[in-house]
C-alpha positions as CSV (number, residue, x, y, z in Angstrom):
1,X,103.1,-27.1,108.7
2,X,101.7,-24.9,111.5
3,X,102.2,-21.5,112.2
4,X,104.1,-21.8,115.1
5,X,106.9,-24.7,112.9
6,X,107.6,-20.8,111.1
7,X,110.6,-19.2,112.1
8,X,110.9,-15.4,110.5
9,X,113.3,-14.6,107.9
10,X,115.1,-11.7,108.7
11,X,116.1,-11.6,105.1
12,X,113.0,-11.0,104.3
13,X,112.3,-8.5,106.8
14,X,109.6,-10.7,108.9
15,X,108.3,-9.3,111.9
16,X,104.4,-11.3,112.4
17,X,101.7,-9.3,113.5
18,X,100.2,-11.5,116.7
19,X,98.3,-9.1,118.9
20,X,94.7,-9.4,117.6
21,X,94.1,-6.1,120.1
22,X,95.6,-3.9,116.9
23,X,93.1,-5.0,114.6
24,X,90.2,-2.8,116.1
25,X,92.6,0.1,115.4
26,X,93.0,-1.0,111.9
27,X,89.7,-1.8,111.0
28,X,88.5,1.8,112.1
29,X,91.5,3.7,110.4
30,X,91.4,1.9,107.1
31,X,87.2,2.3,107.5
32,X,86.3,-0.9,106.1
33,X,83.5,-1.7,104.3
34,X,81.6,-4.7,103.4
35,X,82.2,-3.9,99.8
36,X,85.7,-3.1,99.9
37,X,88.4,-5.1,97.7
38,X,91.6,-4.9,99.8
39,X,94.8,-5.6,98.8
40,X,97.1,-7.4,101.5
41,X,101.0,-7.4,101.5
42,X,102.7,-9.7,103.4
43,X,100.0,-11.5,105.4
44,X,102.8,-13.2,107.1
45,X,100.7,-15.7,109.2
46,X,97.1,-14.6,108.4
47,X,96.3,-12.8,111.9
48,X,95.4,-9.3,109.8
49,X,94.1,-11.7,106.9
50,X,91.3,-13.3,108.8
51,X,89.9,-10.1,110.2
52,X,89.6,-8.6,106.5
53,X,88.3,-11.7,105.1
54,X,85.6,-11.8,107.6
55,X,84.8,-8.1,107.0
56,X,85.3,-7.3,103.0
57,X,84.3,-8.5,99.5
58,X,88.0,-9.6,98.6
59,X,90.9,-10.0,99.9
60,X,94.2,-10.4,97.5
61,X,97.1,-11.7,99.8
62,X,100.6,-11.3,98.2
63,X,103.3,-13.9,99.9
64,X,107.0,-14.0,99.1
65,X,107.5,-16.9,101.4
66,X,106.1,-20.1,100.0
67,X,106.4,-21.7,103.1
68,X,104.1,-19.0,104.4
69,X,101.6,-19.4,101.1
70,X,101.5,-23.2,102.5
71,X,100.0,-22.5,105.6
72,X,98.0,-19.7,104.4
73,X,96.1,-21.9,102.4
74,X,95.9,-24.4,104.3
75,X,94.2,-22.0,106.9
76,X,92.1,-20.4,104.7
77,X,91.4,-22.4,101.9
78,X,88.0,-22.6,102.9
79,X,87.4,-18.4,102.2
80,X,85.7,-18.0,98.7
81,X,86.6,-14.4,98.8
82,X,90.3,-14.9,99.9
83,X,92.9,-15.0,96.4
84,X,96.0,-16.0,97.9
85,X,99.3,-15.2,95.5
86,X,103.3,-16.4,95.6
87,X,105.4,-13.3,94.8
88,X,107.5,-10.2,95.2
89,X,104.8,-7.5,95.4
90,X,107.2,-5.5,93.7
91,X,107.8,-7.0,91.1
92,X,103.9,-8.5,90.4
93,X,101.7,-6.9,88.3
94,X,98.9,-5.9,91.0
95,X,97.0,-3.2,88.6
96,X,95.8,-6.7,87.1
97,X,94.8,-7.9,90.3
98,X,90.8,-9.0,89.6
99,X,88.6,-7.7,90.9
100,X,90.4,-4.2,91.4
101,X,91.6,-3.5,94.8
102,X,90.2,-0.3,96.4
103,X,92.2,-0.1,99.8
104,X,95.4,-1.3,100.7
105,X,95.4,-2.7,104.3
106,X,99.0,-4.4,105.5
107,X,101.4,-4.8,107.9
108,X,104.4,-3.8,105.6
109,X,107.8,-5.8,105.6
110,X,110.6,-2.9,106.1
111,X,112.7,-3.6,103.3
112,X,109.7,-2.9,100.7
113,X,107.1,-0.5,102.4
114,X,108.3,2.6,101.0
115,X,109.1,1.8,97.4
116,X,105.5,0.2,97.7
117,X,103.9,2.7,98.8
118,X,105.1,5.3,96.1
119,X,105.0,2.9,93.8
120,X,101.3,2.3,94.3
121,X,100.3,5.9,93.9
122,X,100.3,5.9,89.8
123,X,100.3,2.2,89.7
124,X,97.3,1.2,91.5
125,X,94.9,3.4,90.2
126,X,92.3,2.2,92.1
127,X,93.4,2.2,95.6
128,X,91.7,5.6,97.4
129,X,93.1,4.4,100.8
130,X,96.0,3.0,102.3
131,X,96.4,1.6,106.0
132,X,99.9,0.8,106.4
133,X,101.4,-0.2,109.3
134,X,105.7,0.7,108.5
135,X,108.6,2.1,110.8
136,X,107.8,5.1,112.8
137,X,110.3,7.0,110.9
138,X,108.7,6.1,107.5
139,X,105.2,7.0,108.7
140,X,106.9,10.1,110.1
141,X,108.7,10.7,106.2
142,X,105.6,10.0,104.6
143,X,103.9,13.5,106.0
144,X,107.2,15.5,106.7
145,X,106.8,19.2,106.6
146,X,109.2,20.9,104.5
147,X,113.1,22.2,105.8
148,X,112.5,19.0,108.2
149,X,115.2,16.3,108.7
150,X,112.5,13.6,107.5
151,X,111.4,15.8,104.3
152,X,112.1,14.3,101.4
153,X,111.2,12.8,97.5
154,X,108.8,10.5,99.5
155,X,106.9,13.4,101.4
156,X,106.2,15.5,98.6
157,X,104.9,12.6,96.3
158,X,102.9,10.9,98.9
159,X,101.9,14.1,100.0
160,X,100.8,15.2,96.4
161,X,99.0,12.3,96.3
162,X,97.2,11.9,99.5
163,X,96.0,13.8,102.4
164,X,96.3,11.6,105.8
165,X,93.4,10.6,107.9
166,X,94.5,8.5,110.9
167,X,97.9,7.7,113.0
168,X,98.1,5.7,115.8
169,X,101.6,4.3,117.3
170,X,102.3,0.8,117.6
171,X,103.8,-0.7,120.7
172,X,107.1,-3.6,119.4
173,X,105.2,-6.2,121.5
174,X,102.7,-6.4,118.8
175,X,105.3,-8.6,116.9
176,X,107.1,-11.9,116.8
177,X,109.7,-11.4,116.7
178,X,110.0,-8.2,118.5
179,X,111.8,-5.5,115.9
180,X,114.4,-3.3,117.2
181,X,112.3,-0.1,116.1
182,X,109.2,1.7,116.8
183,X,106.1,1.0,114.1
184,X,103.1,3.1,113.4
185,X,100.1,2.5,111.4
186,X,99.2,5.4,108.6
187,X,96.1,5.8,106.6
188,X,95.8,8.0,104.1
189,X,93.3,9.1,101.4
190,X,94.0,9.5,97.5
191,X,93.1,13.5,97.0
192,X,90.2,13.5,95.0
193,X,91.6,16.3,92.4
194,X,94.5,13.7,92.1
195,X,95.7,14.0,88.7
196,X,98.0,10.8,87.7
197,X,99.4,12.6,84.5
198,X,100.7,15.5,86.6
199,X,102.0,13.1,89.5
200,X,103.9,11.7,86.6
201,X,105.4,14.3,85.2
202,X,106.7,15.8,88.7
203,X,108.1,12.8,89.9
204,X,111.6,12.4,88.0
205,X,111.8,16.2,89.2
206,X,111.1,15.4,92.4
207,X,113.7,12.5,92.9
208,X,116.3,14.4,91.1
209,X,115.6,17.3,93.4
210,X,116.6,15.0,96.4
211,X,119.3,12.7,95.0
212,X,121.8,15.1,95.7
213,X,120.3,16.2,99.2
214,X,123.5,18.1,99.9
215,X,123.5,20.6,97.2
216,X,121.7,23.5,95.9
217,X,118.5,22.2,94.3
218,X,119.6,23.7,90.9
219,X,123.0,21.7,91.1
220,X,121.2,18.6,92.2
221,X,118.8,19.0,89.4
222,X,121.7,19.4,86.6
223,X,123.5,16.6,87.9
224,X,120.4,14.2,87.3
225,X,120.2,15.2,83.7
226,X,116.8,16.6,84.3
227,X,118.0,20.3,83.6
228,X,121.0,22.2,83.3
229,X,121.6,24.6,86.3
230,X,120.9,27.7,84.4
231,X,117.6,25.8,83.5
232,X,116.7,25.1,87.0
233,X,117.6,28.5,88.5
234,X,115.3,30.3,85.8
235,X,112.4,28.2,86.9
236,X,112.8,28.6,90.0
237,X,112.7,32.1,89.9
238,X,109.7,31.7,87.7
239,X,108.0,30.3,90.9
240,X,109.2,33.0,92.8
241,X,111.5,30.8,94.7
242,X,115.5,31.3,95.4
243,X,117.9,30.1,92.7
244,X,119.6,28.7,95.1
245,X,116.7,27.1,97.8
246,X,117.7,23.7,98.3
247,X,115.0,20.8,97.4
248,X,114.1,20.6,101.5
249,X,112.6,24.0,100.9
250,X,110.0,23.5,98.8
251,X,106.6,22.6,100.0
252,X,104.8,19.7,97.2
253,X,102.4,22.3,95.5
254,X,105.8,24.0,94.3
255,X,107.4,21.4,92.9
256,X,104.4,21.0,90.9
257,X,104.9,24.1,89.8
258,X,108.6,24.1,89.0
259,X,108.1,21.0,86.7
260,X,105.5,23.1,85.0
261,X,108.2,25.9,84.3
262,X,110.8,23.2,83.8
263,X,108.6,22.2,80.7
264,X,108.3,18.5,82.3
């Protein structure tokens, strides 16, 4: 089977990377480097993967679609520093990924890029830089200022997490097939005074602080279970904040700090 006998599931939220003009941009914004490990989700069919493979140490390539792992290794079986897996990345445990992937370079299926991405901030420990190439409006979400339509739980804990270093637009003729939305590509940098027990600790707070986006951040907060609204009104005095600021309001350093008064 060839490339071009692959139709794209939209199940599985295909959209191929074709134009090899992009790559240039994505080499330079995820800065690689000869010694990199990168870890690769959704290699679809392998136009990112053979520009990393011919640049990096290692490559880790995660495929849901075995039809797509067929023809991956058939094309690149030949690549000693190409490991090639079948799987949901979500669902995979990457932090044993061999050896340990440093950057993480892809061109995101939709339906999984943001619960990937935040998911990979405590659970790949050793990742210190992301190029991700996701909907506009994500890569707009991911670095949201506060009382913005896009802020949300995703801003402040990739925010709190990373600082960004590069954006660059993406035209939908990039693809096959093309998507009915605009794409970006977004690097960003783990902060180097990143503390993963602290990230931890903020981020039930965090998502409980936005499940309720509606209400007052106290009332959204009691309604999660994470503190009664009494609780959550003291602290955020105790941060000098309003008792009744809604989550949107906060910038990330604060919530921080309100987990810290909330004891989490």
């Amino acid at each position: 089977m060839t490339g071009s006998d692959i139709a794209p599931k939209k199940e599985l939220g295909q959209h191929f990377l074709v134009d090899e003009n992009l790559l240039g941009v994505i080499g330079r914004l995820a800065e690689l480097a000869p010694e990199d490990v990168v870890l690769e989700v959704g290699p679809g069919l392998g136009v990112l993967t053979r520009y990393l493979v011919e640049r990096v140490a290692t490559v880790h390539a995660v495929e849901v679609d075995y039809a797509l792992v067929c023809v991956l290794g058939e094309r690149f079986g030949d690549r000693a520093n190409l490991e090639l897996r079948h799987g949901d990345a979500l669902r995979l445990d990457l932090a044993a990924l061999e050896p340990s992937p440093t950057k993480l370079v892809a061109n995101l299926p939709y339906h999984i890029a943001t619960p990937l991405v935040v998911e990979s901030l405590d659970g790949l420990p050793t990742v210190e830089l992301w190029c991700v190439m996701v909907q506009r409006e994500v890569a707009d979400r991911f670095f949201a200022q506060p009382s913005t339509k896009a802020y949300g739980a995703v801003s402040v804990l990739v925010q709190l997490a990373a600082e960004r270093t590069g954006f660059h637009p993406v035209s939908r003729t990039v693809f096959r097939p093309r998507p009915n939305v605009d794409s970006a590509l977004v690097a960003f940098r783990r902060r180097a005074a990143f503390d993963f027990d602290a990230h931890a600790r903020v981020s039930p707070v965090v998502t409980a602080a936005f499940a309720h986006r509606r209400k007052r951040l106290a009332n959204s907060l009691e309604l999660s279970g994470v503190a009664t609204r009494d609780e959550a009104a003291d602290a955020l005095k105790a941060i000098g904040k309003d008792p009744a600021a809604r989550a949107e309001e906060l910038a990330p350093p604060e919530f921080v700090e309100l987990a810290e008064a909330l004891g989490a």
